[in-house]
C-alpha positions as CSV (number, residue, x, y, z in Angstrom):
1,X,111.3,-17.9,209.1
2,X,113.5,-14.9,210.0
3,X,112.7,-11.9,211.3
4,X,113.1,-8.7,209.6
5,X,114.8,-5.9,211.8
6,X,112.2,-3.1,212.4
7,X,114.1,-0.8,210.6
8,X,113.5,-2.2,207.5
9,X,109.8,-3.2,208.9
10,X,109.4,0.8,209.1
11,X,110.7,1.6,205.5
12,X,107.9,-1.5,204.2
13,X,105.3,0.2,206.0
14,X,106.5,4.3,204.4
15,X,107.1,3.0,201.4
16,X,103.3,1.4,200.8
17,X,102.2,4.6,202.2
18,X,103.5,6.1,199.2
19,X,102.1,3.8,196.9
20,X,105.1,1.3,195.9
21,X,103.7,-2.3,194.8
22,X,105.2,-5.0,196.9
23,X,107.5,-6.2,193.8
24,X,109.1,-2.8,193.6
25,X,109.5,-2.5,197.6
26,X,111.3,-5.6,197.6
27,X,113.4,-4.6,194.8
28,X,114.4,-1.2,197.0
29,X,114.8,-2.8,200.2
30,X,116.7,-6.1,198.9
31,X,113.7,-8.2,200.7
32,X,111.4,-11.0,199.5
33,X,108.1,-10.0,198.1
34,X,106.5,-12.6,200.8
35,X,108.0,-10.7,203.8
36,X,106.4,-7.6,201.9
37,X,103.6,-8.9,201.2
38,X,102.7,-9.8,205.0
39,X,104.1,-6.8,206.3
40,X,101.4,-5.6,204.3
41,X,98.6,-7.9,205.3
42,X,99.5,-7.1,209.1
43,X,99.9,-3.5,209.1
44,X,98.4,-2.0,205.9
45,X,95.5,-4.4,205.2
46,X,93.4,-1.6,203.2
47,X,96.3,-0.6,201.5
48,X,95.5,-0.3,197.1
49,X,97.1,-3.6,195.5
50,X,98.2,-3.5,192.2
51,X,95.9,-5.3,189.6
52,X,98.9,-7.0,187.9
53,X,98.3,-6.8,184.0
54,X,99.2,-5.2,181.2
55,X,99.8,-1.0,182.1
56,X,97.4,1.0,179.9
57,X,98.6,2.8,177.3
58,X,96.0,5.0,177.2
59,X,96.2,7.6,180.3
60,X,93.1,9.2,181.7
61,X,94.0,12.2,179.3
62,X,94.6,10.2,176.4
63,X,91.1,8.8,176.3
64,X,89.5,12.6,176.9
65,X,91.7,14.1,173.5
66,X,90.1,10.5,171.8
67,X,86.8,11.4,172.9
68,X,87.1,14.9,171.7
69,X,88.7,14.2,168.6
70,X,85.9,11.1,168.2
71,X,83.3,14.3,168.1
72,X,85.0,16.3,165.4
73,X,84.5,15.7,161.6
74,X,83.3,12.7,159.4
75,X,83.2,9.1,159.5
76,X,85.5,8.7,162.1
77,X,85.7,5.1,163.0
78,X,87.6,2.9,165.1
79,X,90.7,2.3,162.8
80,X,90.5,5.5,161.4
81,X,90.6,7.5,165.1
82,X,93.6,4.7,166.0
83,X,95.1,5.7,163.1
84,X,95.1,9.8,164.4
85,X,95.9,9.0,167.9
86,X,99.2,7.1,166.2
87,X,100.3,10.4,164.2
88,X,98.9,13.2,166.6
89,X,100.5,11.8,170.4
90,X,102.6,9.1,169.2
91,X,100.3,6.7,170.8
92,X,100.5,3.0,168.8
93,X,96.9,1.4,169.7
94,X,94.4,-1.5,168.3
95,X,91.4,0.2,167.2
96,X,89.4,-2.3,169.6
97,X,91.9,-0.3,172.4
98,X,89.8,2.5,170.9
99,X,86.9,1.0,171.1
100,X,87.2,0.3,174.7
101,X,88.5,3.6,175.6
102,X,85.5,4.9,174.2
103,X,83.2,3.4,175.7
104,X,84.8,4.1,179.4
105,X,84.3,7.9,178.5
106,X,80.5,7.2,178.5
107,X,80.5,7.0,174.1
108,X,78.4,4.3,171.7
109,X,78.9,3.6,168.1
110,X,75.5,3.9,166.5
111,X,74.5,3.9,163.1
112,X,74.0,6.9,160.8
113,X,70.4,8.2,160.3
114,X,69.6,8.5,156.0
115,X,68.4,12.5,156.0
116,X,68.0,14.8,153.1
117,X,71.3,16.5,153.1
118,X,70.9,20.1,154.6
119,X,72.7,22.9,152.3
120,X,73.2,26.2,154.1
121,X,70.0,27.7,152.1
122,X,68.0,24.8,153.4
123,X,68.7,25.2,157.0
124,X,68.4,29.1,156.5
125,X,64.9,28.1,154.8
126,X,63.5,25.8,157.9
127,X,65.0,28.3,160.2
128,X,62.8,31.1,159.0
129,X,59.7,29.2,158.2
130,X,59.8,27.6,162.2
131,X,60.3,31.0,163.5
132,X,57.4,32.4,161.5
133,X,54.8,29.4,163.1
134,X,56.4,29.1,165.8
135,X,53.5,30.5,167.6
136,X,50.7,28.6,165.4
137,X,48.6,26.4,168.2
138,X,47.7,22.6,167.2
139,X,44.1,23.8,165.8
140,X,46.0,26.2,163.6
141,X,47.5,23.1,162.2
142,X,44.8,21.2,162.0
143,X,43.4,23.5,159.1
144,X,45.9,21.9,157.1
145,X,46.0,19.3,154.5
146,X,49.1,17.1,154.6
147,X,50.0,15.8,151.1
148,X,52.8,13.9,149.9
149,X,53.6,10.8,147.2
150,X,55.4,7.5,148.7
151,X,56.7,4.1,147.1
152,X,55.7,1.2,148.0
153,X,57.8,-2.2,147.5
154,X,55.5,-5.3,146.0
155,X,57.7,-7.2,147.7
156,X,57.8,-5.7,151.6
157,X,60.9,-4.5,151.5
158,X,60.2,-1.0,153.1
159,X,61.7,-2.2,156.2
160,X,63.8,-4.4,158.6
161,X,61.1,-8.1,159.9
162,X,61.5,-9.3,163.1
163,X,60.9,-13.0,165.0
164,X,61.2,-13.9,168.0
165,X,63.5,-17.6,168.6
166,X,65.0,-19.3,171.3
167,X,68.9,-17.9,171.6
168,X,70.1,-21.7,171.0
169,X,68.2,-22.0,167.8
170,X,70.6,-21.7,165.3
171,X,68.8,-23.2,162.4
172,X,67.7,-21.2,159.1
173,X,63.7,-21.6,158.1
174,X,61.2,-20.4,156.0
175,X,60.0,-18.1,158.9
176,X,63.6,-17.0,159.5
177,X,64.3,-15.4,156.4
178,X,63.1,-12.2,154.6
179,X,63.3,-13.0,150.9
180,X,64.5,-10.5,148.1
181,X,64.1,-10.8,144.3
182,X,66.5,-9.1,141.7
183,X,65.4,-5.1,141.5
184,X,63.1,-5.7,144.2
185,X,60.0,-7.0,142.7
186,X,59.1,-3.7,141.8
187,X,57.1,-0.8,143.6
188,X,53.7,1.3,143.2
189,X,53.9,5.0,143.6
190,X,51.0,6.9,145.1
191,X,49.6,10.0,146.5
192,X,47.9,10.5,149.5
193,X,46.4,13.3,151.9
194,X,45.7,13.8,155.5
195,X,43.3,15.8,157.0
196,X,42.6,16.6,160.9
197,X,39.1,15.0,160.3
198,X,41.3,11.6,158.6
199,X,42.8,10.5,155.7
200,X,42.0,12.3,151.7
201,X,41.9,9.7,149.0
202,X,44.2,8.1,147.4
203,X,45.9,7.4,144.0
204,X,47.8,5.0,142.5
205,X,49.7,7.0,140.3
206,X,50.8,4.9,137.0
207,X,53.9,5.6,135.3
208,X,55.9,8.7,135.8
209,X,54.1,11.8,137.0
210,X,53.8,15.3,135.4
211,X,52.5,18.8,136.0
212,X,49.6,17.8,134.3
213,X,49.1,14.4,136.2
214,X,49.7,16.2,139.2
215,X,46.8,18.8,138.6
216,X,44.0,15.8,137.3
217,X,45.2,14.1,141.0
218,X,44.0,17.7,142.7
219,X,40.6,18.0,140.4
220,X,39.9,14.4,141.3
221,X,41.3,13.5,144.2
222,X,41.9,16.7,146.7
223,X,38.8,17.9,145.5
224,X,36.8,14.9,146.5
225,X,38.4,14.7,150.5
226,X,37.3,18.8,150.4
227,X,34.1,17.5,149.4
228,X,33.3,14.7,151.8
229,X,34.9,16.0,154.7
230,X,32.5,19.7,153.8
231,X,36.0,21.5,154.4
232,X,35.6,25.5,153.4
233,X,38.6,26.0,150.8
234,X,38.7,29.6,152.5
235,X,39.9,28.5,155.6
236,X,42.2,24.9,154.7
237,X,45.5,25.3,154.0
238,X,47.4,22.9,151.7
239,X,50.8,21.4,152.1
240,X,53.0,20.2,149.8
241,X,57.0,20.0,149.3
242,X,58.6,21.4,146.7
243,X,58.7,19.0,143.5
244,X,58.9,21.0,140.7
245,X,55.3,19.1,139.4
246,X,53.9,20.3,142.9
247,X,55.1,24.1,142.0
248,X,54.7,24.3,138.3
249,X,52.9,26.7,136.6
250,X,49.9,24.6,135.9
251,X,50.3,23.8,139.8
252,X,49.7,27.2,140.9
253,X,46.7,28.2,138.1
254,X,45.1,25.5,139.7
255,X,45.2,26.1,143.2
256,X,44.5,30.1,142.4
257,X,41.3,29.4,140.2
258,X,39.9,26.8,143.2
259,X,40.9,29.6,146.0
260,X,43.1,27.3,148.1
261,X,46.2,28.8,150.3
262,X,49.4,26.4,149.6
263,X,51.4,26.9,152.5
264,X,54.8,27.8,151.7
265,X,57.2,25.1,152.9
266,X,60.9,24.8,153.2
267,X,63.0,22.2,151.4
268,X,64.8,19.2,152.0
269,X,62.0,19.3,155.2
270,X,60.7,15.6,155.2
271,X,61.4,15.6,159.4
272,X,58.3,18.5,159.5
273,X,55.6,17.0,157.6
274,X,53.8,14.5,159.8
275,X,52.5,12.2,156.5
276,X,55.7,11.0,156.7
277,X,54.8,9.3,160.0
278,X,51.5,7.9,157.9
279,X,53.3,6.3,155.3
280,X,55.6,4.4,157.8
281,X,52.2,3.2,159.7
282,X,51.0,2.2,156.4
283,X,53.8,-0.1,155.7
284,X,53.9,-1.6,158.6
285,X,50.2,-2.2,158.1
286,X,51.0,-4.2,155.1
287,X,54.2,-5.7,156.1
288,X,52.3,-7.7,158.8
289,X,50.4,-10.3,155.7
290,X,51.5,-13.6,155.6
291,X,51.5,-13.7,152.1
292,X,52.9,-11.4,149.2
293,X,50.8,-10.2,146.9
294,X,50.7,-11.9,143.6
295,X,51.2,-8.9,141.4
296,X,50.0,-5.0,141.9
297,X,46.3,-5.3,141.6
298,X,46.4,-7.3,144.7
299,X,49.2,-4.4,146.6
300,X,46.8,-1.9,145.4
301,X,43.5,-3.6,147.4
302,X,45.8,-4.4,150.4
303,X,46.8,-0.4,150.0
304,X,43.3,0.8,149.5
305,X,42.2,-1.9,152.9
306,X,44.7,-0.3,154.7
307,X,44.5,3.3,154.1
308,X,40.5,3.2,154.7
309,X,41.1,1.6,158.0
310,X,43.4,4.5,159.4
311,X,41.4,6.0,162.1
312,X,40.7,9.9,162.3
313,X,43.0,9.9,165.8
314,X,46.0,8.7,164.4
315,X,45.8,11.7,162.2
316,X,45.2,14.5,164.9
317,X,47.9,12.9,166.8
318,X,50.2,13.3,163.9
319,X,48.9,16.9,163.1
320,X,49.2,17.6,166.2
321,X,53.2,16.9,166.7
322,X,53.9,19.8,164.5
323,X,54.3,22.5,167.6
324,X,56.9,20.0,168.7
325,X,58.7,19.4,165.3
326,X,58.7,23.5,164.8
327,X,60.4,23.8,167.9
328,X,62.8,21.1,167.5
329,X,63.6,23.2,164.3
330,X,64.1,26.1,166.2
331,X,66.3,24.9,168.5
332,X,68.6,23.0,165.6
333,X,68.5,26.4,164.3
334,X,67.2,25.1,161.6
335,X,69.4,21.8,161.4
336,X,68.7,18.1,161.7
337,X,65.6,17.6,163.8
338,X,65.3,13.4,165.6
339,X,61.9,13.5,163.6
């Protein structure tokens, strides 16, 4: 093996100081990348190596203007942002490039939460009515009956199942799969109430419901929770959203000739009402039966099984998040709340 003169032994050693990659030394000096290469291991053993590969092409400030330009706007997937970084820096990537760039920034694709879409008005609305309880403790809360209507699929398909199966078992069963019919097998609406002392009773509400349907379901059915639970209608407060049923003028004679304070409420506001919560538990609840129920009668005795079991502290713990979901509210500013 011949010896390299230590001139050129000197201008090796510089030249990794600055950073040059043994290819591109050898190329500059008119050495082989071997003599390099163990000048290297002898004298500059720590010295950075280049990775070999591929170079990026996108630099440390390419994947910062994705990652800002990933934050801005709507629906702004992979192939779409690939597409932008294409006409705005002249930058031709994959959108899995994108994807991985993404990710290095600290980023994760998740999927959209369904919400009521929030208009100006409505945030305005949520804004003003948080600020004006912002200061209302959890027994202030607790004077007040939830109320709401919910549907409930004959066929359990309120929500995603899940099993649990070994990672090799790739086989399809009964237990595997979460059947659907045509139109769902149809669905039961019904009203319900929830008090701090537990839950009201419920209806079954059958067909389409009216101002006038609405009012027989408070002379029957909010009037007989006042009842049991001995609640004084001069200190309960009543909640209800804004249906045009729950606000009609039959609506409001009703609740001024029985003296009950309806507390005003904000629309598109599903995120502040805790009965939301309750119907979820509920479905789960009924989701966990082996069977499905033969036709409504039977969904309507699993319902009624269910709602009777719901114990008075799963109520005050709901009743009592409403502190927390005004002051989530409040600082939205009256936007999208996690609840």
């Amino acid at each position: 093996m011949k010896a390299i003169s230590e001139e050129n032994r000197n201008k090796i050693i510089s030249l990794l100081d600055k950073g040059l990659s043994s290819y591109q030394i050898a190329i500059q000096l008119g050495v082989s990348c071997t003599t390099v290469k163990r000048v290297r291991n002898n004298t500059r053993p720590d010295a950075p190596k280049n990775q070999g590969g591929r170079p990026a092409k996108l630099s440390t400030t390419d994947k910062r203007h994705l990652a800002r330009i990933a934050t801005l706007g709507k629906n702004k997937t992979a192939v779409k942002l690939a597409y932008e970084l294409k006409n705005t820096i002249k930058v031709d990537v994959s959108a899995d490039t994108v994807r991985r760039a993404l990710k290095e920034t600290g980023m994760k694709a998740i999927c959209k939460k369904k919400k009521p879409k929030l208009q100006p008005r409505h945030i305005r609305q949520r804004y003003e009515f948080a600020l004006r309880h912002q200061y209302w403790t959890k027994d202030d809360w607790k004077r007040v009956i939830f109320s709401d209507e919910t549907k409930i699929n004959r066929l359990g398909s309120d929500g995603r199942q899940w099993i649990w199966k070994k990672t090799d078992d790739n086989r399809l069963t009964d237990r595997d799969i979460q059947g659907t019919v045509k139109f769902g097998g149809g669905s039961l609406m019904m009203w319900g109430c929830m008090t701090a002392k537990g839950v009201g009773f419920a209806c079954w509400i059958d067909g389409n419901m009216d101002a006038a349907i609405y009012k027989d379901i408070l002379d029957d059915y909010l009037l007989q929770t006042i009842d049991f639970y001995k609640l004084d209608t001069n200190s309960i407060i009543f909640q209800q959203d804004n249906d045009p049923k729950h606000t009609s003028c039959i609506a409001r004679k009703w609740f001024d000739d029985n003296d009950i304070e309806v507390l005003e409420w904000p629309s598109q506001s599903p995120d502040l009402s805790p009965i939301e919560h309750l119907w979820q538990y509920l479905k789960n609840k009924l989701s966990e039966y082996e069977t499905e129920p033969s036709g409504f009668l039977e969904l309507w005795e699993r319902v009624e099984v269910e709602w009777d079991k719901i114990a008075e502290d799963i109520c005050i713990n709901l009743i009592e998040s409403m502190p927390r979901r005004i002051a989530a509210v409040i600082k939205a500013k009256g936007g999208y709340t996690k609840y």
